[in-house]
C-alpha positions as a Markdown table, in Angstrom:
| # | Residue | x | y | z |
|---|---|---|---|---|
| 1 | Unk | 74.3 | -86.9 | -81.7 |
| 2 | Unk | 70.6 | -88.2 | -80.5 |
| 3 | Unk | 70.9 | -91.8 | -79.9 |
| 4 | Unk | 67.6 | -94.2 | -81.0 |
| 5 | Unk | 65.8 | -95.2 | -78.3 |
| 6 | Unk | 66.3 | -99.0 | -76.9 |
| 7 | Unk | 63.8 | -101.1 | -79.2 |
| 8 | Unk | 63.0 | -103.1 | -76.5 |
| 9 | Unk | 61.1 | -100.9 | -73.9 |
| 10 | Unk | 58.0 | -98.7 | -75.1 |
| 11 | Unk | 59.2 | -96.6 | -77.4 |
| 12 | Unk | 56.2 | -93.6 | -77.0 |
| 13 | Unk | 56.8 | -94.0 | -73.0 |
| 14 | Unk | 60.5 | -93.2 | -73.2 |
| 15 | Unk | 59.9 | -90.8 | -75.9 |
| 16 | Unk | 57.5 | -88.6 | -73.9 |
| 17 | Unk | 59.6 | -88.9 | -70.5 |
| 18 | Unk | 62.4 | -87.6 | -72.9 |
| 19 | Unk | 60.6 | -85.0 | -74.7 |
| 20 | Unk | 59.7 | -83.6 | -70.2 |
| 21 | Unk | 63.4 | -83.5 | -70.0 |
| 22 | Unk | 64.2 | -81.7 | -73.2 |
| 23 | Unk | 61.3 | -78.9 | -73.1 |
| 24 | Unk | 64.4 | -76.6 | -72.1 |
| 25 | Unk | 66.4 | -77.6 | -75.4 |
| 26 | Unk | 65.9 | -76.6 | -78.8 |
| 27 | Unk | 63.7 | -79.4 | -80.5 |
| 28 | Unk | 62.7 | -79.9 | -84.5 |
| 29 | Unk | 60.3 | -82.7 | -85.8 |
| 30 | Unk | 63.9 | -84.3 | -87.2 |
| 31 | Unk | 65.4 | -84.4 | -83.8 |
| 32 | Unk | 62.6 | -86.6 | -82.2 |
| 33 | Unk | 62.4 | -88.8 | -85.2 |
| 34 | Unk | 65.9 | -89.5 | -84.6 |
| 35 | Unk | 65.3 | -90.4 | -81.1 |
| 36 | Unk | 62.9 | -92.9 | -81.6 |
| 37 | Unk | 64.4 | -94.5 | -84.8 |
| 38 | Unk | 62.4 | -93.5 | -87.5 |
| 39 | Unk | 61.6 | -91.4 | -90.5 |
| 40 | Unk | 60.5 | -88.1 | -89.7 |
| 41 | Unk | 57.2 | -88.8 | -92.1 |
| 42 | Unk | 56.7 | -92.2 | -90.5 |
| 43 | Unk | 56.9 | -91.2 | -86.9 |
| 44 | Unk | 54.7 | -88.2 | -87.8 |
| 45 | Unk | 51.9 | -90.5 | -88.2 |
| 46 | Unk | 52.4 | -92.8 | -85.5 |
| 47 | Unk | 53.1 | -90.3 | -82.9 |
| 48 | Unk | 49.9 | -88.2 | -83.9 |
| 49 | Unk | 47.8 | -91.1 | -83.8 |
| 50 | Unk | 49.2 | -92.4 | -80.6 |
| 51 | Unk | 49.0 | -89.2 | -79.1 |
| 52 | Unk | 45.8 | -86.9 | -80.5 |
| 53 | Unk | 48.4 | -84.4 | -81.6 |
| 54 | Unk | 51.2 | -84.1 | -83.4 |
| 55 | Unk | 55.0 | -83.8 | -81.5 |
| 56 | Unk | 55.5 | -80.6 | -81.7 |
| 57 | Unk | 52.1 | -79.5 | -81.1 |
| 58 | Unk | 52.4 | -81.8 | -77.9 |
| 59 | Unk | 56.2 | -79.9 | -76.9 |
| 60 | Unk | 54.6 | -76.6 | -77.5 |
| 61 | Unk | 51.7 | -77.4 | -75.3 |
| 62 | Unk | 54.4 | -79.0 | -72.3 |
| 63 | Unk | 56.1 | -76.0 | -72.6 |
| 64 | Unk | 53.0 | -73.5 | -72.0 |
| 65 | Unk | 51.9 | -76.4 | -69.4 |
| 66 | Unk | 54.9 | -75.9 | -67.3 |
| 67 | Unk | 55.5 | -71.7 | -68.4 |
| 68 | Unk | 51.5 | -71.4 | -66.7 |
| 69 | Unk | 52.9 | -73.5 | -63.8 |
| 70 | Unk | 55.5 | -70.6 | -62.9 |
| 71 | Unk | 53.5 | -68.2 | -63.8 |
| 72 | Unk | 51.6 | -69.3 | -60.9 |
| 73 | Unk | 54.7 | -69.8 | -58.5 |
| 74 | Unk | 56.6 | -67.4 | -59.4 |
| 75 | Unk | 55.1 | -63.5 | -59.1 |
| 76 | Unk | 58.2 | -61.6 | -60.2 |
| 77 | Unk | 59.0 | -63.6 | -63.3 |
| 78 | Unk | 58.6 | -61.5 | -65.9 |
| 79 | Unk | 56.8 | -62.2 | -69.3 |
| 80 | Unk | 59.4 | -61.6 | -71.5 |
| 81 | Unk | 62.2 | -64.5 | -69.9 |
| 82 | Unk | 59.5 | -66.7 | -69.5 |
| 83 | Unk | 58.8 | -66.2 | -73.3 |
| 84 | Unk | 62.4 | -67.0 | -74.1 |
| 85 | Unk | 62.4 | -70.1 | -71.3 |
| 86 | Unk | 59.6 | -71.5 | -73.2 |
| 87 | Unk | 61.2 | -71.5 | -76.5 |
| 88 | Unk | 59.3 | -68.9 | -78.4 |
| 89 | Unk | 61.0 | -66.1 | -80.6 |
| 90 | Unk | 59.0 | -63.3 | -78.8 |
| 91 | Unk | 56.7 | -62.3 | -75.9 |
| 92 | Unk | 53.9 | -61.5 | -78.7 |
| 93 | Unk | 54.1 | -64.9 | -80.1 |
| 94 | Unk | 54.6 | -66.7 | -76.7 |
| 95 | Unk | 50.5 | -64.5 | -75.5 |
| 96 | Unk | 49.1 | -65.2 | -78.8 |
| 97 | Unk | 49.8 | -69.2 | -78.1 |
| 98 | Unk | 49.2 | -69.4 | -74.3 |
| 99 | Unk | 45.8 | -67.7 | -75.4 |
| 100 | Unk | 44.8 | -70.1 | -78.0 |
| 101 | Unk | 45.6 | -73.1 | -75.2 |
| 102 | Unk | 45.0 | -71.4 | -71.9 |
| 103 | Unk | 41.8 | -68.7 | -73.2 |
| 104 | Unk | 43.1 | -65.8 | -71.7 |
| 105 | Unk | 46.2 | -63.7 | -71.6 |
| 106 | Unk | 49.5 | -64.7 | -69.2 |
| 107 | Unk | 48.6 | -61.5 | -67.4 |
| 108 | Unk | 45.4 | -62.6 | -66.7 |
| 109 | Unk | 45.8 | -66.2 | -65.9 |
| 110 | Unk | 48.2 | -65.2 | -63.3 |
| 111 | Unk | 45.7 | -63.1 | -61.2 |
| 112 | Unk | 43.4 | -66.3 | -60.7 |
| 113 | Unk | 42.9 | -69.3 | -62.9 |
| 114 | Unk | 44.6 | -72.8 | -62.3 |
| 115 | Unk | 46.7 | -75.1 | -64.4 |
| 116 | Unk | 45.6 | -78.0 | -63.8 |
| 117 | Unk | 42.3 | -78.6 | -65.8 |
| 118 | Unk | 44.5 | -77.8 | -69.1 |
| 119 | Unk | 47.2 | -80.0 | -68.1 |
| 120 | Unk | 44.6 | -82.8 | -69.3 |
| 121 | Unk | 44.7 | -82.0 | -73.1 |
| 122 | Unk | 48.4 | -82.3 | -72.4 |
| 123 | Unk | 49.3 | -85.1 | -70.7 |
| 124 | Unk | 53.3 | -86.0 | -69.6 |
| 125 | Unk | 52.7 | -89.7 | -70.3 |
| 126 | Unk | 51.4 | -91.5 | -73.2 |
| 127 | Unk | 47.5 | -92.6 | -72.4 |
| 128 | Unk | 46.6 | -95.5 | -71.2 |
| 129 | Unk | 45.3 | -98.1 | -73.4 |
| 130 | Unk | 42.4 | -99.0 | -70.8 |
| 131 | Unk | 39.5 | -96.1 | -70.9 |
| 132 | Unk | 36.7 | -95.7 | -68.6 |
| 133 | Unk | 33.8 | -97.6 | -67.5 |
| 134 | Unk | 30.9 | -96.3 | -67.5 |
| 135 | Unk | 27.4 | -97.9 | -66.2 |
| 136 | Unk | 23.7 | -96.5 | -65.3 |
| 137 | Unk | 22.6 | -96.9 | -61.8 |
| 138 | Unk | 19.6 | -98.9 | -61.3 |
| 139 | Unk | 17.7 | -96.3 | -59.0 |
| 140 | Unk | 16.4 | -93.0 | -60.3 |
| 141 | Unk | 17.6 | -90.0 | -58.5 |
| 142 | Unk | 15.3 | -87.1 | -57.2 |
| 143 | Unk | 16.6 | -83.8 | -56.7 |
| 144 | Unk | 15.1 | -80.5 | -55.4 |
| 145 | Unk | 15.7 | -77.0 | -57.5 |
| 146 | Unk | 19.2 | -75.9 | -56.8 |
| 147 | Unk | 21.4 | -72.8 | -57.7 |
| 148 | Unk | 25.0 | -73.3 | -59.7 |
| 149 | Unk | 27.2 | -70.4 | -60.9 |
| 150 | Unk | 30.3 | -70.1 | -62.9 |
| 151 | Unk | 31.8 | -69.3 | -65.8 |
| 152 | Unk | 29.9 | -70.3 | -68.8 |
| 153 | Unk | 30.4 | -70.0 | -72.8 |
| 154 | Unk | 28.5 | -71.5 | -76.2 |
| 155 | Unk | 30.6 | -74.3 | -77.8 |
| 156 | Unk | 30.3 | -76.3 | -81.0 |
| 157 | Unk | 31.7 | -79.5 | -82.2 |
| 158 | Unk | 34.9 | -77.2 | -83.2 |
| 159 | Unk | 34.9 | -75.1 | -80.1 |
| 160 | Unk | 34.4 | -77.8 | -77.2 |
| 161 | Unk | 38.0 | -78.8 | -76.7 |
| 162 | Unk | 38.1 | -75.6 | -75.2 |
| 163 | Unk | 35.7 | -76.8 | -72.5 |
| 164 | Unk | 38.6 | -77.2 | -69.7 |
| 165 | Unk | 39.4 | -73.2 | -70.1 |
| 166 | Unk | 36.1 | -73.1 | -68.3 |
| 167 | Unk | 37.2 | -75.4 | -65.4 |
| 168 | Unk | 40.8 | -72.9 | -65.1 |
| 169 | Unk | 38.9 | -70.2 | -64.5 |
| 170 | Unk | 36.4 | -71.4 | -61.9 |
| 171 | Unk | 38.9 | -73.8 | -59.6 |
| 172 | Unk | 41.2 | -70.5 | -59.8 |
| 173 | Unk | 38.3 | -68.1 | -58.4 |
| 174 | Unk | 37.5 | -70.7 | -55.8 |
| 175 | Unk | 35.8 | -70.6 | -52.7 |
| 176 | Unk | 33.6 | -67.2 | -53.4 |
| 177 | Unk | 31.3 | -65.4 | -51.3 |
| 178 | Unk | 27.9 | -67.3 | -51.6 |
| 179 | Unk | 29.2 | -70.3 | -52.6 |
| 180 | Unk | 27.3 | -73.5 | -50.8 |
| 181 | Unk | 29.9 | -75.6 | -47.9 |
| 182 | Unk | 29.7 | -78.4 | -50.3 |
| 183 | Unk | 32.9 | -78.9 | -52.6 |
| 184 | Unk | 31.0 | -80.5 | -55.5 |
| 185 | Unk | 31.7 | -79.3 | -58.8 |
| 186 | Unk | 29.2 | -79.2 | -62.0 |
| 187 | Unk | 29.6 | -79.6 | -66.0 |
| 188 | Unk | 26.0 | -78.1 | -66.8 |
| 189 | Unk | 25.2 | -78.4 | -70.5 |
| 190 | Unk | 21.5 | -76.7 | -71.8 |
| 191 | Unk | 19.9 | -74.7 | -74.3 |
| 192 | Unk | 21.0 | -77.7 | -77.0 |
| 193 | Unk | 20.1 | -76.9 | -80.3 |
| 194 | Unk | 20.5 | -80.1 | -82.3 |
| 195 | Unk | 20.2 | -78.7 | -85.7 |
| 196 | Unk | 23.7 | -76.0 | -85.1 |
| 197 | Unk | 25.1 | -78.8 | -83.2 |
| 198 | Unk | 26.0 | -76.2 | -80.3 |
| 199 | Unk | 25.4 | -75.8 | -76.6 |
| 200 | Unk | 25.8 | -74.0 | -73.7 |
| 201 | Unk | 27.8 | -75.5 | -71.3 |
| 202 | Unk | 29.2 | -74.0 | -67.4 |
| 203 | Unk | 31.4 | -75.2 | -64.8 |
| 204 | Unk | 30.3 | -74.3 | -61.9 |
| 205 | Unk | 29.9 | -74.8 | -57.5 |
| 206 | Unk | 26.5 | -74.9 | -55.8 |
| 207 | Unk | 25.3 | -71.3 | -54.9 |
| 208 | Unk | 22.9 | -69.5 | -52.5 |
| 209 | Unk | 19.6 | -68.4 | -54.1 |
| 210 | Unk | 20.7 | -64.4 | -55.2 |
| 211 | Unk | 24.4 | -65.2 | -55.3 |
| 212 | Unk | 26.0 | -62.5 | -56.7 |
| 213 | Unk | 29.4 | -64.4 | -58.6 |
| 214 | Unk | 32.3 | -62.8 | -59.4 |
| 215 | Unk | 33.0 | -61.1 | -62.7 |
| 216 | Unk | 32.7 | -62.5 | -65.5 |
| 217 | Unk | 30.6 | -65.7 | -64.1 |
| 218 | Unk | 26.7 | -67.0 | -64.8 |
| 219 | Unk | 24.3 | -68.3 | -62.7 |
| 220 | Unk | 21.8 | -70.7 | -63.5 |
| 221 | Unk | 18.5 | -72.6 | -61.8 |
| 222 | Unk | 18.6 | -76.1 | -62.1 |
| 223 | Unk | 14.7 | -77.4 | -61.8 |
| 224 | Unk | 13.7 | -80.0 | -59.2 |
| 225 | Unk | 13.7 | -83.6 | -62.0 |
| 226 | Unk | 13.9 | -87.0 | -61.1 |
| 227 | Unk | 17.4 | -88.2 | -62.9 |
| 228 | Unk | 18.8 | -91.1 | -64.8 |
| 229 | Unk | 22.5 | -91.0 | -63.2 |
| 230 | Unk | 25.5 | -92.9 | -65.3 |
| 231 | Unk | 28.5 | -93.1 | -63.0 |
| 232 | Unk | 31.8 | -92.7 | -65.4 |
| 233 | Unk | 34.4 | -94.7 | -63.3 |
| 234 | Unk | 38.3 | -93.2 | -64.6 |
| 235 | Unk | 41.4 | -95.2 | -65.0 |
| 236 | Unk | 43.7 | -92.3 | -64.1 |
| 237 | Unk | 44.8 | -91.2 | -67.4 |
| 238 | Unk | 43.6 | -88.0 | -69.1 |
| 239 | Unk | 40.8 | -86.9 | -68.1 |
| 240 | Unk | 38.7 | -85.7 | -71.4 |
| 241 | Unk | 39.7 | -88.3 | -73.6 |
| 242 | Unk | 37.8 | -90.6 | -71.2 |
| 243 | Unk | 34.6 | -88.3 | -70.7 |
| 244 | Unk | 34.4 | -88.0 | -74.1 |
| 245 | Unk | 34.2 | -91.3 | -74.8 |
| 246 | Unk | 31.7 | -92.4 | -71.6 |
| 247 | Unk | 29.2 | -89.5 | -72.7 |
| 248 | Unk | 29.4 | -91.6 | -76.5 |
| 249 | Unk | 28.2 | -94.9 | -74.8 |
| 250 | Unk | 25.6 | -93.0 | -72.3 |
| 251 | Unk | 23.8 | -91.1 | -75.6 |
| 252 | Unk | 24.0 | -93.9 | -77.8 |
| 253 | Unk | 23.9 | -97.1 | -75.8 |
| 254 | Unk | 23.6 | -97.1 | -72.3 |
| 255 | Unk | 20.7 | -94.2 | -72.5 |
| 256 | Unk | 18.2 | -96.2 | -75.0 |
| 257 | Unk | 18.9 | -99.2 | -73.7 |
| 258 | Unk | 17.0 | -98.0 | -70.4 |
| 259 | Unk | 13.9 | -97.4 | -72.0 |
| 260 | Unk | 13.7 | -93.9 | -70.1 |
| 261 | Unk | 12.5 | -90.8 | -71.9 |
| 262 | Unk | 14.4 | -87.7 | -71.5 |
| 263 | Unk | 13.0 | -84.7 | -70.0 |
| 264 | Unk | 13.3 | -81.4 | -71.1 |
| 265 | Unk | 16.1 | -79.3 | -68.7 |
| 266 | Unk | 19.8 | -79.3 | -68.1 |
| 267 | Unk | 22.0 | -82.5 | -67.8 |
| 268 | Unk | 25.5 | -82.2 | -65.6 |
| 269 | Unk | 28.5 | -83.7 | -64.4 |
| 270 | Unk | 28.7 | -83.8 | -60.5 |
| 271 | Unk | 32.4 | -84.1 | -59.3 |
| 272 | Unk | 32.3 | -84.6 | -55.5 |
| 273 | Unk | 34.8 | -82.8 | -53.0 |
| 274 | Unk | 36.9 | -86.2 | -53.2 |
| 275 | Unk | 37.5 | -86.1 | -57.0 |
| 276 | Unk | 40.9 | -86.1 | -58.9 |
| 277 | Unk | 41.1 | -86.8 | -62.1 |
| 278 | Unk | 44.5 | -88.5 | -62.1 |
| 279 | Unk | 43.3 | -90.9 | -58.9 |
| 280 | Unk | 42.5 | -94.6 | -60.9 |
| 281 | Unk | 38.6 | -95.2 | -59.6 |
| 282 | Unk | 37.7 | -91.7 | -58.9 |
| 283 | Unk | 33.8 | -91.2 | -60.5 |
| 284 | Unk | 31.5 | -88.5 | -62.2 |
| 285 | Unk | 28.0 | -89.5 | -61.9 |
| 286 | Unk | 26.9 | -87.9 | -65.1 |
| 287 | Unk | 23.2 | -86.7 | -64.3 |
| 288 | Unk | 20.3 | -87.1 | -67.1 |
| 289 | Unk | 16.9 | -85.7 | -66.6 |
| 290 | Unk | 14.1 | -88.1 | -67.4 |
| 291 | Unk | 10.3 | -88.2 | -67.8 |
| 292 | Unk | 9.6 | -90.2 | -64.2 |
């Protein structure tokens, strides 16, 4: 028998850190609700709108989480127990859902793309109520044309949740002939078109002019522009959840409140070589050409 939860701690806090323990276990909607004391309807809602998805969409995503982690660590596991370890009927149904999350096949993933960016949409703990800070700096910046190459795709307000796949596959191809000494990362987002509400967006590494990148990566020319830079300071939780919401107040607060017109050209994220997005006052200084 699943016994409630103890009413007087957090209930979501001990409910995820015994959903980490139970990923092994056979799990039902039913089953969870009984461990925290509650309908299965009524905890339906609140656990979906505590946690961005609902429980079993959040076990299913733990499960490919950890099953991506050992694909990694372990080189003779083969597909098929690992299927079966993660609780899914079948290797054909355990691909078709580490594709939806991860972008590519298990196969694939193992022979060079890391975990951790995905881990994000996933998180082992419930998020933290605090979200990030986010301020412009009071100096414009001035940068010279520089190279950036990575992988790089088209999203849409549908499709951009998939924005971390991008991240897997560059920090797994990392370093690469021709990549620059510095360890800074970039979110580049051009070629906006307001009216589809899509964009192209890469994660990429500072390159040397006629890099060639490996398969399957872009390369792009940022111009030389004088930039408004918004540093996004995180409070350790996941991180999307809090770039999402600093990239809100930069467009529509922080942005027109400055007066400055934007330029045309590519905006990024620069991550330096000392970012981790799980470290409480690690930055992004979020980089917005402007008309000088």
């Amino acid at each position: 028998m699943i016994q409630p939860m103890d009413s007087t701690t957090d209930p979501f806090k001990d409910l995820i850190a015994w959903l980490e323990q139970q990923l092994d276990q056979p799990l039902t909607l039913e089953q969870v609700a009984a461990r925290a004391g509650l309908s299965p309807f009524h905890f339906s809602r609140l656990f979906t709108a505590r946690m961005g998805r609902s429980v079993m969409a959040h076990v299913r995503g733990r499960r490919l989480v950890r099953g991506a982690r050992r694909l990694c660590s372990e080189p003779d596991l083969k597909l098929v127990d690992l299927a079966f370890d993660c609780g899914f009927e079948s290797q054909e149904a355990f691909t078709r859902a580490f594709k939806r999350v991860f972008g590519v096949s298990p196969g694939r993933f193992r022979s060079g793309f890391a975990v951790d960016p995905i881990e994000g949409q996933y998180p082992m703990t419930v998020p933290a109520a605090k979200t990030a800070s986010v301020v412009r700096l009071p100096e414009l910046v001035r940068l010279p044309t520089f190279h950036v190459a990575g992988p790089a795709r088209r999203f849409d307000e549908a499709t951009k949740s998939d924005i971390p796949q991008l991240w897997s596959a560059l920090i797994g191809a990392l370093p690469f002939e021709g990549q620059v000494e510095s360890w800074a990362t970039y979110g580049v987002v051009s070629s906006v078109d307001l009216s589809e509400g899509c964009f192209q967006y890469l994660a990429g590494v500072g390159v040397e002019p006629g890099c060639v990148p490996p398969p399957g990566f872009s390369t792009m020319e940022i111009p030389a522009a004088a930039y408004a830079v918004f540093r996004i300071t995180l409070d350790g939780s996941a991180l999307h959840p809090q770039v999402k919401q600093a990239m809100a107040a930069v467009w529509s607060e922080l942005l027109p409140a400055s007066g400055l017109k934007v330029a045309g050209g590519p905006d990024f994220e620069l991550y330096d070589g000392r970012f981790d997005p799980l470290k409480a006052g690690s930055v992004i200084d979020f980089h917005v050409p402007v008309q000088a």
